[in-house]
LUMLUM-677165 format. One record per residue: residue in three letters; x, y, z of N, C-alpha, C in turn. Coordinates in steps of 0.2 Angstrom, whole numbers, padded with zeros to 4 digits, always signed. Example, Ala and Ser with C-alpha at 12.3 -4.5 7.8 and 13.67 -1.06 7.14 Angstrom:
# residues 2
Ala+0066-0028+0039+0062-0022+0039+0066-0016+0039 Ser+0064-0011+0035+0068-0005+0036+0064+0000+0039 
# end
This chain:
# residues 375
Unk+0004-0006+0000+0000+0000+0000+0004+0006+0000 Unk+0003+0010-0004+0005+0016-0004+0001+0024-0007 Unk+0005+0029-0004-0001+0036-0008-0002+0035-0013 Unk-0007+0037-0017-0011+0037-0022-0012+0044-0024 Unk-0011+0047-0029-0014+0054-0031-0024+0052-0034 Unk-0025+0056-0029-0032+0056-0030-0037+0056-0035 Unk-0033+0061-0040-0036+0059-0047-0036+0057-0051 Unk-0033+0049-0049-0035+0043-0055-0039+0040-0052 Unk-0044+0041-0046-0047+0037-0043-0056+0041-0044 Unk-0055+0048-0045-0062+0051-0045-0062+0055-0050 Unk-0071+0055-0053-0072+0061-0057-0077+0064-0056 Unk-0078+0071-0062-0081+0074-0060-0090+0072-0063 Unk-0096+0074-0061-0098+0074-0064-0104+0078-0063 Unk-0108+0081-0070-0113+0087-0069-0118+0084-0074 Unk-0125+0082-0068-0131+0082-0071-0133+0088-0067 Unk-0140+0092-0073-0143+0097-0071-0148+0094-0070 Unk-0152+0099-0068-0159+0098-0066-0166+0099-0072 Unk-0162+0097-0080-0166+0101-0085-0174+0100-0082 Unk-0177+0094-0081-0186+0093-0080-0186+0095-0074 Unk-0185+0099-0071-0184+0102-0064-0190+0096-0058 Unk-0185+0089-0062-0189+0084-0058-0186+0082-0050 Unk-0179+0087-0047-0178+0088-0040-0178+0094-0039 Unk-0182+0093-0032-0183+0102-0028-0179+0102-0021 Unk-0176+0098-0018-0173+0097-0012-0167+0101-0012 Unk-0168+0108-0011-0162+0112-0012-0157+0109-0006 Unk-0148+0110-0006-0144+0109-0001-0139+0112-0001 Unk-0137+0114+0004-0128+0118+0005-0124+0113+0008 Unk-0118+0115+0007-0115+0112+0012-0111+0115+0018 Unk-0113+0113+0025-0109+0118+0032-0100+0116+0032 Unk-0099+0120+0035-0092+0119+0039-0089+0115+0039 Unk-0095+0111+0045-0094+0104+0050-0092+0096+0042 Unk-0095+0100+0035-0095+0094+0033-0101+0089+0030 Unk-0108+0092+0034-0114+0090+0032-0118+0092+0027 Unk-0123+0091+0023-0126+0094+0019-0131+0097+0025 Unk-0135+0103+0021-0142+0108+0025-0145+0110+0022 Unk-0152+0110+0023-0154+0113+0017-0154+0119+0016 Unk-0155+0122+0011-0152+0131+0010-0156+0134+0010 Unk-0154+0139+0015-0159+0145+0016-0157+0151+0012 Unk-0156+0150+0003-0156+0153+0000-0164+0156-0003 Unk-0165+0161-0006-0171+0164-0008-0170+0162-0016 Unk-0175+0156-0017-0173+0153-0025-0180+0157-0027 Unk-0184+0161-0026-0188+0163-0030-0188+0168-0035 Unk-0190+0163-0041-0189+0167-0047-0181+0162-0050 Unk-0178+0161-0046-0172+0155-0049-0172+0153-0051 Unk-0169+0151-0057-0170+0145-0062-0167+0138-0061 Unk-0171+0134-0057-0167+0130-0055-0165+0124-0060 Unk-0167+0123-0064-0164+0119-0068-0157+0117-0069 Unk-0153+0123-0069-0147+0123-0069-0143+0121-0064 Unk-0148+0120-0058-0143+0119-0052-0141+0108-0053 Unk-0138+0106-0051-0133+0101-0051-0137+0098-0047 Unk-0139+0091-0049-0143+0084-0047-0135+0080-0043 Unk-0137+0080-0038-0131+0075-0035-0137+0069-0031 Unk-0132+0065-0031-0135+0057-0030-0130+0053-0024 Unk-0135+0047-0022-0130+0045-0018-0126+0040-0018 Unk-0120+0044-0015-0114+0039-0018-0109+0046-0018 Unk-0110+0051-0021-0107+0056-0025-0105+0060-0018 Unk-0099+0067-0018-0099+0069-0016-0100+0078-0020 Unk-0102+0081-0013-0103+0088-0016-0095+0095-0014 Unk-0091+0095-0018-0087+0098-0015-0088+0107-0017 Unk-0086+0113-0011-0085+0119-0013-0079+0121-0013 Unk-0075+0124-0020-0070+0122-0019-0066+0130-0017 Unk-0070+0134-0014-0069+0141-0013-0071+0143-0006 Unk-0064+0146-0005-0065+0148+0004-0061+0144+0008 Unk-0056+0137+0005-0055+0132+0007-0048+0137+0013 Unk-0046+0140+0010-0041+0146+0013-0042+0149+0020 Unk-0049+0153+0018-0052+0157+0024-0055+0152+0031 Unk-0058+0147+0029-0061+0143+0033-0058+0137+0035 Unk-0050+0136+0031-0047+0131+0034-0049+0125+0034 Unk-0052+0125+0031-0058+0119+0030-0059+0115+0023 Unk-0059+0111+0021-0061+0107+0014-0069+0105+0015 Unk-0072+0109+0012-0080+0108+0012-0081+0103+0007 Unk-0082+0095+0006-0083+0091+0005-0089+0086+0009 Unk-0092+0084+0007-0099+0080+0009-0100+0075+0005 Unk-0102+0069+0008-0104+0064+0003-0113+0061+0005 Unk-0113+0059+0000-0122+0063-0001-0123+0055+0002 Unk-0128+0053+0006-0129+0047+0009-0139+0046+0007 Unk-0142+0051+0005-0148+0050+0004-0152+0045-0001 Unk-0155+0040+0000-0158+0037-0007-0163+0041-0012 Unk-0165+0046-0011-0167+0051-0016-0163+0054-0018 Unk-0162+0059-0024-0157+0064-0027-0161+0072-0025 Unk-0156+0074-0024-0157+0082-0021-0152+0088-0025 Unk-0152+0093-0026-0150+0097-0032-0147+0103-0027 Unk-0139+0103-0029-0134+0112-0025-0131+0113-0031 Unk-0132+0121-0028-0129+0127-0033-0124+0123-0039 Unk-0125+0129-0044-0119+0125-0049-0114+0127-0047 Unk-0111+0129-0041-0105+0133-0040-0102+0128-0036 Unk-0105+0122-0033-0102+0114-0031-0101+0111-0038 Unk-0094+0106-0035-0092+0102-0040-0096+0097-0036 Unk-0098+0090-0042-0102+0086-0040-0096+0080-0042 Unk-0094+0076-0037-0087+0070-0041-0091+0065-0039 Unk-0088+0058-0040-0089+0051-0038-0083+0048-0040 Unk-0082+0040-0036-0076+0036-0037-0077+0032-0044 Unk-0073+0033-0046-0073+0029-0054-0074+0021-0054 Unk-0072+0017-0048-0073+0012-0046-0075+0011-0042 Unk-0080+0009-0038-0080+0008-0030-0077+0002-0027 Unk-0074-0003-0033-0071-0008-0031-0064-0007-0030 Unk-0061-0001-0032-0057+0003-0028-0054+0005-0024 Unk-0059+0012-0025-0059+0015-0020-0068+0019-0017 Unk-0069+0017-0011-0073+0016-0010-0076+0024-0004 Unk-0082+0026-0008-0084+0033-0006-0083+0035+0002 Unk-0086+0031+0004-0085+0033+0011-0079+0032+0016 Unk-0073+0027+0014-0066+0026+0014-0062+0036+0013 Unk-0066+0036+0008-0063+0044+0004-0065+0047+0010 Unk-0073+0047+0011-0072+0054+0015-0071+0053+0024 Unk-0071+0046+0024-0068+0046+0032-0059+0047+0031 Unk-0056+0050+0025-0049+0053+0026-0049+0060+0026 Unk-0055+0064+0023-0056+0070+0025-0059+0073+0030 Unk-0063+0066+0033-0063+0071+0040-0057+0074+0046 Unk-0054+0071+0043-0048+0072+0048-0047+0081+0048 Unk-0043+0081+0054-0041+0089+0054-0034+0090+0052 Unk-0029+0087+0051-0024+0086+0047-0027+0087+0039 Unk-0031+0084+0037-0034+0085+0029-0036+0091+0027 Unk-0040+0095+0035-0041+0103+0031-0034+0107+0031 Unk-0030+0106+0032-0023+0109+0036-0022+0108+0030 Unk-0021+0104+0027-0016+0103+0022-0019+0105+0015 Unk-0027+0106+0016-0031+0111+0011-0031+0118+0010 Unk-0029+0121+0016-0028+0126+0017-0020+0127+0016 Unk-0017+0125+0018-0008+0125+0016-0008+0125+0007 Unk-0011+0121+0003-0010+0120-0004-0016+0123-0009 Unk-0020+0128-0004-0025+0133-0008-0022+0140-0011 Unk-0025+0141-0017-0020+0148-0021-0020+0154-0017 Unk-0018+0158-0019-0017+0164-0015-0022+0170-0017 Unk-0027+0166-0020-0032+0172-0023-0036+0176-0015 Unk-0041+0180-0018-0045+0181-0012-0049+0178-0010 Unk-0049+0173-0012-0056+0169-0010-0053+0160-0008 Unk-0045+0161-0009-0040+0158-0008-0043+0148-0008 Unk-0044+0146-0016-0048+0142-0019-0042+0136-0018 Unk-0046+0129-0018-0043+0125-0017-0047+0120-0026 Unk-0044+0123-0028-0047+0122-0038-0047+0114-0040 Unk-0050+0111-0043-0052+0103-0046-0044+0099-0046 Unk-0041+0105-0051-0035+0102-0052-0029+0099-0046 Unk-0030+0107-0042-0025+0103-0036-0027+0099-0031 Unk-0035+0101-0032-0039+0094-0029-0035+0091-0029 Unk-0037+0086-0036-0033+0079-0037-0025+0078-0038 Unk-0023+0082-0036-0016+0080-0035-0015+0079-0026 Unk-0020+0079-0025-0019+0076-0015-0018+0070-0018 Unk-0014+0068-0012-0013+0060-0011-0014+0054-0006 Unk-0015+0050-0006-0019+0048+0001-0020+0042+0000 Unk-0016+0036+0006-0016+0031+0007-0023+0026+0005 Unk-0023+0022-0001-0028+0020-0004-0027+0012-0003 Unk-0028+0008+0005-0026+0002+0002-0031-0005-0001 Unk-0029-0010+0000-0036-0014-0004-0041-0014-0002 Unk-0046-0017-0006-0054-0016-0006-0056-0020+0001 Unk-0053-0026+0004-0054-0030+0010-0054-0022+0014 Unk-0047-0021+0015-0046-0017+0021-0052-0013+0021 Unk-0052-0009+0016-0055-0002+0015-0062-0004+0020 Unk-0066-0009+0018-0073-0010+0019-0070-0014+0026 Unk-0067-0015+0030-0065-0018+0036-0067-0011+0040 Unk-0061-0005+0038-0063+0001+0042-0069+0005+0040 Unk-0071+0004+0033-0081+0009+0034-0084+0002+0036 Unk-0082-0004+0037-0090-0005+0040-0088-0004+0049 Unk-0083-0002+0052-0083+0000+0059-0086+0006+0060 Unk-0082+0009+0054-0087+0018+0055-0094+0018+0056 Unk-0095+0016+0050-0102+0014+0050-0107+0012+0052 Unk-0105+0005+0058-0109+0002+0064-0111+0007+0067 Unk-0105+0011+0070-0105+0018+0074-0111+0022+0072 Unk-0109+0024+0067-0115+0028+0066-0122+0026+0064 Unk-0123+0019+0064-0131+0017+0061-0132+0018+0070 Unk-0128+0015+0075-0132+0017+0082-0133+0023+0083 Unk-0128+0027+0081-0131+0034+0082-0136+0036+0081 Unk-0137+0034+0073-0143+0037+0070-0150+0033+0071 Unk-0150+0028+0074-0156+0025+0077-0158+0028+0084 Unk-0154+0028+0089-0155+0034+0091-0160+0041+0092 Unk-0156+0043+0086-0157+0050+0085-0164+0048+0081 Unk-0166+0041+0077-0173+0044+0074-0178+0043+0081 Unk-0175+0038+0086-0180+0040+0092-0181+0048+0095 Unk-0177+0051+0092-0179+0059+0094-0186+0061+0091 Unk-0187+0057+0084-0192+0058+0077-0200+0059+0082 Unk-0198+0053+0086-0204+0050+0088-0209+0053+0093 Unk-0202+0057+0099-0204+0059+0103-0206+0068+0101 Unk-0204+0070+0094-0204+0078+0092-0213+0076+0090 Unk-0213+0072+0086-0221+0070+0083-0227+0069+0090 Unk-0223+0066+0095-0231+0066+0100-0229+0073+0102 Unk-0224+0078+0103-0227+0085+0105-0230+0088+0102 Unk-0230+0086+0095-0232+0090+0089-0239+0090+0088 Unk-0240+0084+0089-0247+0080+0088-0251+0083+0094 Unk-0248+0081+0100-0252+0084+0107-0254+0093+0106 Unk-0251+0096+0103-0252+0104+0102-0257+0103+0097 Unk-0257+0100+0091-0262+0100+0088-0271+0097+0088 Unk-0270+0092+0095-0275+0090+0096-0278+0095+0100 Unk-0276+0100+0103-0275+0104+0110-0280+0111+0105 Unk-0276+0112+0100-0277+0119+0094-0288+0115+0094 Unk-0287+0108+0089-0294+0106+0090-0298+0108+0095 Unk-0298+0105+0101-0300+0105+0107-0302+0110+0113 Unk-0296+0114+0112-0297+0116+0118-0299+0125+0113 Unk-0303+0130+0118-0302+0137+0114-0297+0138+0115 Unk-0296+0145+0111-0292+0148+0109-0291+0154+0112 Unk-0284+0157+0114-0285+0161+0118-0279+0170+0116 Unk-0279+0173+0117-0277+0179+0113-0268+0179+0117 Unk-0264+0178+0113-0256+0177+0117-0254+0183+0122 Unk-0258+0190+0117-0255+0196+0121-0258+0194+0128 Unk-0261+0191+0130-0263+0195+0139-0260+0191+0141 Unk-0254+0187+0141-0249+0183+0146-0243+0182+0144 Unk-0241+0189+0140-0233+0189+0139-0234+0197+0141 Unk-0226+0200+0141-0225+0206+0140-0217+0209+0138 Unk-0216+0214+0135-0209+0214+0132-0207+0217+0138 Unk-0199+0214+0139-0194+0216+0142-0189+0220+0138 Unk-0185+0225+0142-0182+0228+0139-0177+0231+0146 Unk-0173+0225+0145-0168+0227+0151-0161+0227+0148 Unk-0158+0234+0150-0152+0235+0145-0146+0234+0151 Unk-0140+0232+0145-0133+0229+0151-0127+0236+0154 Unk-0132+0241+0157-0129+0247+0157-0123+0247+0161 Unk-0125+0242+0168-0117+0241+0174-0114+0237+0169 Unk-0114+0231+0163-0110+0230+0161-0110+0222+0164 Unk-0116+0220+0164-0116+0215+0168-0115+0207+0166 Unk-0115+0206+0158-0112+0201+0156-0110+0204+0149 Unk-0105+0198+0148-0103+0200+0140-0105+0193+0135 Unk-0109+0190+0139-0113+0183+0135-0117+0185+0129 Unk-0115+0187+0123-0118+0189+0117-0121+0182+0112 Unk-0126+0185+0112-0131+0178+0112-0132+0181+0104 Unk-0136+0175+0097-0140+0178+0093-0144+0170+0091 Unk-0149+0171+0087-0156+0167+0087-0152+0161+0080 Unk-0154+0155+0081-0152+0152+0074-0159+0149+0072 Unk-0159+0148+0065-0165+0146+0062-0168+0140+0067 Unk-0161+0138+0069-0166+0130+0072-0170+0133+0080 Unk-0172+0139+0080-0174+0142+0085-0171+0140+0091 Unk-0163+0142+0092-0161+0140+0099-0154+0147+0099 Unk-0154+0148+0108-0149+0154+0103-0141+0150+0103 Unk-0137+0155+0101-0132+0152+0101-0127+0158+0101 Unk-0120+0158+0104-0115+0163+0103-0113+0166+0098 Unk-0112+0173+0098-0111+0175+0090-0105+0177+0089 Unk-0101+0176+0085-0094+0177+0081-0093+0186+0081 Unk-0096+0190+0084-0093+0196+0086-0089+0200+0086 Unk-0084+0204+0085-0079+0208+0088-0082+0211+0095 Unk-0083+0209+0101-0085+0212+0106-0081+0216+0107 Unk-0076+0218+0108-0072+0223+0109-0073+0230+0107 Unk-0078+0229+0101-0078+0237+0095-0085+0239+0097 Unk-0087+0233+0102-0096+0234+0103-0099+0239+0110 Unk-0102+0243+0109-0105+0245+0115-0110+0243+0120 Unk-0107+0237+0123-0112+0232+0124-0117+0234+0131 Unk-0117+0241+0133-0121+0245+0138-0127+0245+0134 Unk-0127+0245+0129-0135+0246+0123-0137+0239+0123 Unk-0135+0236+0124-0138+0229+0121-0142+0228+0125 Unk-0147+0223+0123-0152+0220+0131-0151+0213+0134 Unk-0153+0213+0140-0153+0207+0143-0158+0201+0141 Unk-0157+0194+0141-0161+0190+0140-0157+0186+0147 Unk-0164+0183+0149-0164+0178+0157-0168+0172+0154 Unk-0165+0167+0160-0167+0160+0160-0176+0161+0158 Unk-0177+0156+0155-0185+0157+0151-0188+0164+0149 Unk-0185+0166+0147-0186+0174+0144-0187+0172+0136 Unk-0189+0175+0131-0191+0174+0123-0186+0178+0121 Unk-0181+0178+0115-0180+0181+0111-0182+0182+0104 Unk-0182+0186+0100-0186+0185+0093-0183+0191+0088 Unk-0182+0189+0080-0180+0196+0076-0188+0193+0072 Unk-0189+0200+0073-0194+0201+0068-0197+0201+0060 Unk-0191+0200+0059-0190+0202+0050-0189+0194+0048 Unk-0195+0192+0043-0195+0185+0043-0193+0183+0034 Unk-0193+0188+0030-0190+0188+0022-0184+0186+0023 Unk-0180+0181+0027-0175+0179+0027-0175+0172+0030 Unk-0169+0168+0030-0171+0162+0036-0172+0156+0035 Unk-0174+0156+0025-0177+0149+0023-0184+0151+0027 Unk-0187+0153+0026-0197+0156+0027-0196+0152+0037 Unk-0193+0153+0039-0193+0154+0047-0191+0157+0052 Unk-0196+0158+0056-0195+0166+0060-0192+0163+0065 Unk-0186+0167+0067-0179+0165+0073-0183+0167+0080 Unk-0185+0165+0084-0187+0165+0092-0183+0158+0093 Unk-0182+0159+0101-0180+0155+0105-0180+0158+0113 Unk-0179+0153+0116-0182+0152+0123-0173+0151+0128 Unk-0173+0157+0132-0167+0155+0135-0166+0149+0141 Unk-0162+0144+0140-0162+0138+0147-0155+0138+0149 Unk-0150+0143+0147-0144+0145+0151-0144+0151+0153 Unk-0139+0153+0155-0135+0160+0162-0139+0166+0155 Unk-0138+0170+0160-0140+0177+0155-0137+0179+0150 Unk-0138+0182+0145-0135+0183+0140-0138+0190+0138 Unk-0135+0192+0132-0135+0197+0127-0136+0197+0122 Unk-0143+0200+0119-0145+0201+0113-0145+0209+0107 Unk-0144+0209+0101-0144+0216+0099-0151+0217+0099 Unk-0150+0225+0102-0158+0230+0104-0162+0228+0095 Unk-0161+0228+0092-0165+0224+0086-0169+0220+0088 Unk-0170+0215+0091-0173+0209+0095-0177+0211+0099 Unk-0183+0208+0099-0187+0207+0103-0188+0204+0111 Unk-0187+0204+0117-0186+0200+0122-0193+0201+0125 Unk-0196+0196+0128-0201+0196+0129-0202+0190+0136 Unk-0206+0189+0141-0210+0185+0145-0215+0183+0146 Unk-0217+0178+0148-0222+0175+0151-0224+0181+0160 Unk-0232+0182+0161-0232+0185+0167-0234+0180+0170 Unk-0237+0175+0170-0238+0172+0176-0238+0163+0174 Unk-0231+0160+0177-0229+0155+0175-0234+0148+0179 Unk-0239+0153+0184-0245+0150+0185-0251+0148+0179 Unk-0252+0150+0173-0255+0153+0170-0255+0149+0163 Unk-0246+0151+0161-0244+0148+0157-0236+0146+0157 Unk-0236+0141+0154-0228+0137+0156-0223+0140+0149 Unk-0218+0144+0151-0214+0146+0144-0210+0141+0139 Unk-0212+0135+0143-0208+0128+0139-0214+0126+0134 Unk-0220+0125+0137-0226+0124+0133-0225+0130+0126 Unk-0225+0137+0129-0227+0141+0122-0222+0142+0118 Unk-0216+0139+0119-0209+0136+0115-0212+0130+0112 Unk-0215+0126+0113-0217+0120+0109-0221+0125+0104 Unk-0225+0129+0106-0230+0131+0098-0227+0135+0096 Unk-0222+0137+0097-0218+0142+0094-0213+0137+0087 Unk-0213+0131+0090-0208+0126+0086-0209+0123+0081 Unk-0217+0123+0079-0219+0121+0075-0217+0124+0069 Unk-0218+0120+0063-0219+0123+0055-0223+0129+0055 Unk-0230+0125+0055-0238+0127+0055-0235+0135+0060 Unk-0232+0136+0064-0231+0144+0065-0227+0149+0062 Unk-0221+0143+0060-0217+0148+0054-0222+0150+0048 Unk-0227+0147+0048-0228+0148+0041-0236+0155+0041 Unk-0238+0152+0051-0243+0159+0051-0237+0163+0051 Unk-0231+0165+0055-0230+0170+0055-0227+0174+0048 Unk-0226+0169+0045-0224+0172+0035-0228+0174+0033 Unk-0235+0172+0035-0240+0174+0030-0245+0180+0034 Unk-0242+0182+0042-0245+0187+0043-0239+0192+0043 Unk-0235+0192+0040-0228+0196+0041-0230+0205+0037 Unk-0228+0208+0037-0229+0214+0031-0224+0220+0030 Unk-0224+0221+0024-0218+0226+0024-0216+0227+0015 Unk-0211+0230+0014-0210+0231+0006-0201+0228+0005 Unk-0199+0232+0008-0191+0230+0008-0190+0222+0009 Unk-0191+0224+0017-0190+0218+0021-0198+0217+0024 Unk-0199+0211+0025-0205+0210+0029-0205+0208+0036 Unk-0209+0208+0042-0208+0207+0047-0216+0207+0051 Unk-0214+0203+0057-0219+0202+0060-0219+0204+0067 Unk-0222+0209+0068-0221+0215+0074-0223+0211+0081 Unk-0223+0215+0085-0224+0214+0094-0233+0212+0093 Unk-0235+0218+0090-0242+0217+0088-0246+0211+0087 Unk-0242+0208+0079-0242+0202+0078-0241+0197+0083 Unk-0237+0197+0086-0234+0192+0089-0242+0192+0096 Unk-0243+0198+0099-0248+0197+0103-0256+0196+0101 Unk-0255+0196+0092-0263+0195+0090-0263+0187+0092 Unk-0260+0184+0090-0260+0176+0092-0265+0174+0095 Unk-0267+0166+0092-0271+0165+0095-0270+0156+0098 Unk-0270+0155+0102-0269+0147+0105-0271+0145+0109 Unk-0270+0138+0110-0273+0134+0116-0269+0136+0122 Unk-0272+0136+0127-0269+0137+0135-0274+0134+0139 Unk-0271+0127+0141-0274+0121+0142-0274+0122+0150 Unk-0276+0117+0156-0276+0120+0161-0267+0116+0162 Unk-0266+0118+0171-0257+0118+0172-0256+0109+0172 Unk-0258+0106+0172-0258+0098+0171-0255+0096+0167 Unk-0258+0099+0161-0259+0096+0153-0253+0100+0153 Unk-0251+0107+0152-0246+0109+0151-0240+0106+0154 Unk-0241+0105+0158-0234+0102+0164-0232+0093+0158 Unk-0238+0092+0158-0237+0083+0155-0233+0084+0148 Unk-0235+0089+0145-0231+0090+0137-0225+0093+0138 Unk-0222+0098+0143-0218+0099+0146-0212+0095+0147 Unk-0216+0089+0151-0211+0084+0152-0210+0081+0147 Unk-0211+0078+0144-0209+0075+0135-0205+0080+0135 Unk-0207+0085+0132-0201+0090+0131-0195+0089+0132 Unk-0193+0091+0141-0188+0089+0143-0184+0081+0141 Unk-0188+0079+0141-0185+0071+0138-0181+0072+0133 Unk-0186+0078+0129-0182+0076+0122-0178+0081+0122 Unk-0176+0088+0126-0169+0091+0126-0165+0085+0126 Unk-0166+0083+0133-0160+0079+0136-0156+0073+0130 Unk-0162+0070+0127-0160+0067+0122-0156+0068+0117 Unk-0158+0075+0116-0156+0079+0111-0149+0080+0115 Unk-0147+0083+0117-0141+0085+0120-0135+0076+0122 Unk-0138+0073+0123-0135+0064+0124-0133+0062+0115 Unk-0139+0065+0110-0137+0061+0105-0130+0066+0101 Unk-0130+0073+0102-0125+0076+0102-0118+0075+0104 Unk-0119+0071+0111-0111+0071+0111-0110+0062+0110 Unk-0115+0061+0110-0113+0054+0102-0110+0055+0098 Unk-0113+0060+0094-0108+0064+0088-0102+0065+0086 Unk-0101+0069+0094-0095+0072+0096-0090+0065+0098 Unk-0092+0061+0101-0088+0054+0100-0086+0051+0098 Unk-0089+0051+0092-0089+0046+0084-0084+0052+0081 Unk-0084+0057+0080-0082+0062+0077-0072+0061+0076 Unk-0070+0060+0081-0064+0061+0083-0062+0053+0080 Unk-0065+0046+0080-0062+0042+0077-0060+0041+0071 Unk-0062+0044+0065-0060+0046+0059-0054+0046+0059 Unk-0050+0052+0062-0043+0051+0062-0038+0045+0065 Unk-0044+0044+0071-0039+0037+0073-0039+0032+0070 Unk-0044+0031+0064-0045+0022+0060-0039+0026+0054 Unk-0040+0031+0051-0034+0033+0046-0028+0033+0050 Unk-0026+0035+0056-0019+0034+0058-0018+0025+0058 Unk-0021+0023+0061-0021+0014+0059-0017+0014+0051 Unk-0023+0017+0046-0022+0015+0038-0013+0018+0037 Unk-0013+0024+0040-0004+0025+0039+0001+0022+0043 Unk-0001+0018+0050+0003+0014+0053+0005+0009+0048 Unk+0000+0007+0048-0001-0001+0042+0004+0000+0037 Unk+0000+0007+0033+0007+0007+0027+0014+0007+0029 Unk+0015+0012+0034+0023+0013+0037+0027+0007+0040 Unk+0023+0002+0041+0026-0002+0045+0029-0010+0037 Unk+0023-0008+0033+0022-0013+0026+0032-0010+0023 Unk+0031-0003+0024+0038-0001+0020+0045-0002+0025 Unk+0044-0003+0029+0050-0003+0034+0050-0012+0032 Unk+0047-0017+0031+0047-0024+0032+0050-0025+0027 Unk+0049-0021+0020+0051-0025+0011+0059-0023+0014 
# end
């Protein structure tokens, strides 16, 4: 066994989407996964965008510089899904070869982005281009071996991912319990049990700068805090709401989220909001109806404006929803909590699967090293 130049093993290849018979737009993150894209395709032609299948991978061959990162993905879905034509779309020429998922459990390594970014041009956008693509090199050994190490990986991850589809299950009975609740029980006007907060960090009391992610949860923001006058920003507290208003953005969903850490900071743009009386109504309950589709899709469609569109304090207080008595709230609740925790266990699954990539490839270079030292 020994390195291989890469591209005798892979090629490129470009189906369009002429019958625009796939709609499943995707990007690819950081981390290495596909997402779906919260680009605004309307009025888009999507035909042009690129049919990727599985088996294939999706590589972006730009930013590889900036981001240190080789954005490579390999598509695992039994349906075909369609990204920008600004991804290349490769596959292995053989898979009796060399085998898809062998390939990309040697780019997840953090050694592999290092070396992406070390041999990306010097442009501004500092690209890692098709051609030098394939001049990487990388330990390619037989077909036994190869399928010895992805079916290891791979056990790993079908547990995980079984798992994670029991999250499905338990997201669907809350889903369903609110819907049955929406039937059932009347309806009750939102504004008379919340009210805006507006408490700013003037002593300077934390620098926890917080902002809202599509998946509705907040998350730490990439800031220059240093250049920020963070006396203006507002405070968000433990079960406190945050929310941007403006929903023409986002892939058609409105960012709120519900705080369940230390205090933090959000920009006065945001909306902060509470619950008045946790006798009354539970703020984990009205996170579940906040969580829904079905409310991304009232709030898009009662949003208004020319520029940008947006769904005001107003809005948010015409609402109208089930407020069940404190039982039934408490019982949905609890599922809930189930399903953070889960949520958060199946996570650091992830995170423990994540780091062996490199260990089974150090294995594949031991092996070789040891093969050359023997002849």
């Amino acid at each position: 066994m020994s390195y291989k130049r890469l591209g005798d093993y892979i090629q490129l290849v470009d189906n369009r989407n002429k019958d625009l018979a796939v709609s499943n737009l995707l990007g690819i993150n950081i981390t290495k996964n596909f997402m779906p894209s919260v680009a605004n395709v309307s009025g888009t032609d999507l035909s042009k965008y690129k049919i990727i299948k599985k088996g294939q991978f999706a590589y972006s061959a730009m930013q590889v510089g900036r981001d240190e990162t080789i954005r490579l993905s390999l598509y695992t879905d039994d349906e075909p899904a369609i990204i920008s034509p600004a991804y290349l779309v490769m596959e292995s020429k053989d898979e009796n070869e060399l085998i898809p998922e062998y390939m990309m459990m040697w780019f997840q390594r953090p050694e592999s982005d290092r070396y992406g970014w070390f041999i990306s041009d010097s442009s501004v956008r500092a690209s890692l281009d098709w051609d030098r693509f394939c001049e990487i090199e990388i330990p390619i050994p037989d077909i036994t071996e190869q399928r010895k190490y992805v079916a290891l990986y791979k056990g790993l991850l079908t547990n995980q991912k079984t798992y994670e589809n029991s999250l499905e299950d338990l997201q669907l009975i809350c889903d369903t319990y609110i819907e049955d609740l929406i039937k059932k029980e009347p309806l009750k006007r939102l504004g008379e049990y919340i009210e805006q907060s507006d408490e700013r960090n003037r002593d300077l009391e934390t620098d926890n700068l917080l902002g809202i992610s599509v998946n509705k949860i907040f998350i730490p923001t990439k800031s220059n805090k240093s250049r920020l006058d963070l006396s203006k920003y507002k405070i968000v507290r433990p079960r406190q709401f945050g929310y941007v208003s403006v929903t023409s953005r986002n892939g058609e969903k409105i960012s709120i989220a519900i705080l369940d850490g230390e205090a933090g900071l959000v920009s006065s743009t945001y909306t902060v909001f509470e619950v008045k009386d946790f006798d009354e109504l539970l703020p984990e309950y009205l996170y579940l109806y906040f969580q829904r589709t079905e409310f991304d899709r009232y709030a898009r469609f009662n949003s208004w404006g020319s520029a940008r569109e947006t769904f005001d304090w107003a809005d948010m207080c015409a609402i109208k929803l089930p407020i069940p008595s404190m039982e039934k709230q408490e019982a949905i609740v609890t599922i809930y909590h189930t399903l953070e925790t889960r949520k958060r266990i199946n996570e650091q699954l992830k995170e423990s699967i994540k780091p062996l990539c490199p260990v089974l490839m150090r294995g594949v270079v031991e092996s070789m090293e040891k093969e050359l030292v023997m002849r």
